[in-house]
N, C-alpha and C positions, 0 to 999 in steps of 0.2 A: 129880333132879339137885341137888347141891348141890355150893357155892363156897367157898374158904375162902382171904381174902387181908392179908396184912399191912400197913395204911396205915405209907405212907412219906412222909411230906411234909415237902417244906424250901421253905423261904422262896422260890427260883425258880418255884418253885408258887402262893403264894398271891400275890404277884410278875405273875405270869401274867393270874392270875384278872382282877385288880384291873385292870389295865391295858387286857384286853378290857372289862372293863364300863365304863372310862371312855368310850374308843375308839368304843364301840358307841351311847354317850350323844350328848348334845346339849354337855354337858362338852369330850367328846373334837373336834365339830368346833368348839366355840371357840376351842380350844386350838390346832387345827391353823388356823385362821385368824388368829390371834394371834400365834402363829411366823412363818406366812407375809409378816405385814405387817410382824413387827420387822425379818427379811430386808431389807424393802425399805426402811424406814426405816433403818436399820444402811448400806446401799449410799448410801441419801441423802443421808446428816448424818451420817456420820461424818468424815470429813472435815475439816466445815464447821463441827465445835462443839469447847467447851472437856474438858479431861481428865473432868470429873466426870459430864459428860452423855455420856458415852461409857461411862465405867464402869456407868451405869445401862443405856445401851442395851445393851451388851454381855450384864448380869444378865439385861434384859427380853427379850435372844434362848437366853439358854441354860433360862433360869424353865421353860416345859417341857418342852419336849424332852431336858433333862441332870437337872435341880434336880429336879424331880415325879417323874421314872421312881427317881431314889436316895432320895427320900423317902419312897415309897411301898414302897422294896427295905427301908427301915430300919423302917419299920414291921410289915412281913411280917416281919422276925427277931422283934422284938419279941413278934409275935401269934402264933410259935410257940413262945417261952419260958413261956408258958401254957399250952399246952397239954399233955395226958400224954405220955408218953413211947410206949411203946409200943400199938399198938390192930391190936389182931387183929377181923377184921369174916367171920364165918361165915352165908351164903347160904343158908339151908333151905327145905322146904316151906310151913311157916310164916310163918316171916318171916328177922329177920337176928336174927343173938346175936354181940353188942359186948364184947369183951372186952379192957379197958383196966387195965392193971396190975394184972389178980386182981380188979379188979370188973367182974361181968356186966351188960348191961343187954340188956332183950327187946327188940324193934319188929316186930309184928306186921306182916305183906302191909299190912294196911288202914289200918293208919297211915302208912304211906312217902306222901309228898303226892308225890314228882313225881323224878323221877331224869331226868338231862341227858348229854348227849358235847360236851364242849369237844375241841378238837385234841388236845391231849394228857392228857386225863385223862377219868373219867366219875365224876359227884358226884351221889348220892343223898340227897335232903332225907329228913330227918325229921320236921321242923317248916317252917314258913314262913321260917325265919332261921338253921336249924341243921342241919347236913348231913355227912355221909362224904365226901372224898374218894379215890376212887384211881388214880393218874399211871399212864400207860404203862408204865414201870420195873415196876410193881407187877402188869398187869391182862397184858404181855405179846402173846401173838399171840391170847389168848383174851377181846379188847376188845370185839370187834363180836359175838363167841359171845356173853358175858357179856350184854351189854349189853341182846339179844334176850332174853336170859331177864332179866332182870329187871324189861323192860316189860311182859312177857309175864303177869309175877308181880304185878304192879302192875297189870294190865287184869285180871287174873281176879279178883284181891281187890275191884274195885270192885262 
């Protein structure tokens, strides 16, 4: 059986990604306990203090819940204007053949280190730091099909 899919990824995606791995971290419940207490510092003393320490509290309740989630959107634009343009990713017996604007690259079964399913997308490592993505858009009603073979292809190479 073999796969053959067009990565499509925009900034909502890598967007996505980031946000669960904060979320998932120790990062993400500080953040959400650091919102929660400016909340209640904000219902405290606002009030009660002058224009400039309000301008700060106000910064220090919107810092991550508003500020982090659009800095981290502006950086996912960013980290896709390096990227190639188009990349065709074909699923064989083998392995996968990467085809990114006219240059091919192999990756053998036994090299693939470890392939994942996030909500909306499934991302296949190829190194410990460098990986495929492809979104739903792309993988369609044949997610959870795909997804089986390519653990599948990934437990047999090993």
């Amino acid at each position: 059986m073999e796969y053959c899919f067009k990565s499509d990824v925009k900034p909502i995606d890598l967007w996505k990604i980031a946000m669960l791995k904060i979320y998932k971290s120790y990062t993400g419940i500080i953040n959400i306990v650091f919102s929660v207490a400016m909340v209640f510092l904000c219902v405290r003393f606002y009030g009660e203090v002058g224009s400039f320490l309000r301008t700060v509290l106000i910064f220090l309740l919107i810092l991550f819940p508003i500020l982090q989630p659009l800095a981290i959107y502006s950086r996912s634009v960013k980290q896709l204007e390096g990227l190639p343009g188009e990349v065709t990713i074909n699923f064989g017996d083998k392995g996968l053949l990467i085809d990114c604007d006219g240059q091919y690259e192999k990756i053998y079964w036994k090299n693939v280190v470890n392939a994942y399913k996030q909500f909306n997308m499934v991302v296949i490592m190829s190194d410990d730091r460098h990986g495929y993505m492809l979104t739903d858009r792309v993988l369609g009603d044949k997610k959870d099909e795909f997804f089986d073979y390519l653990c599948g292809k990934i437990k047999e190479s090993r």
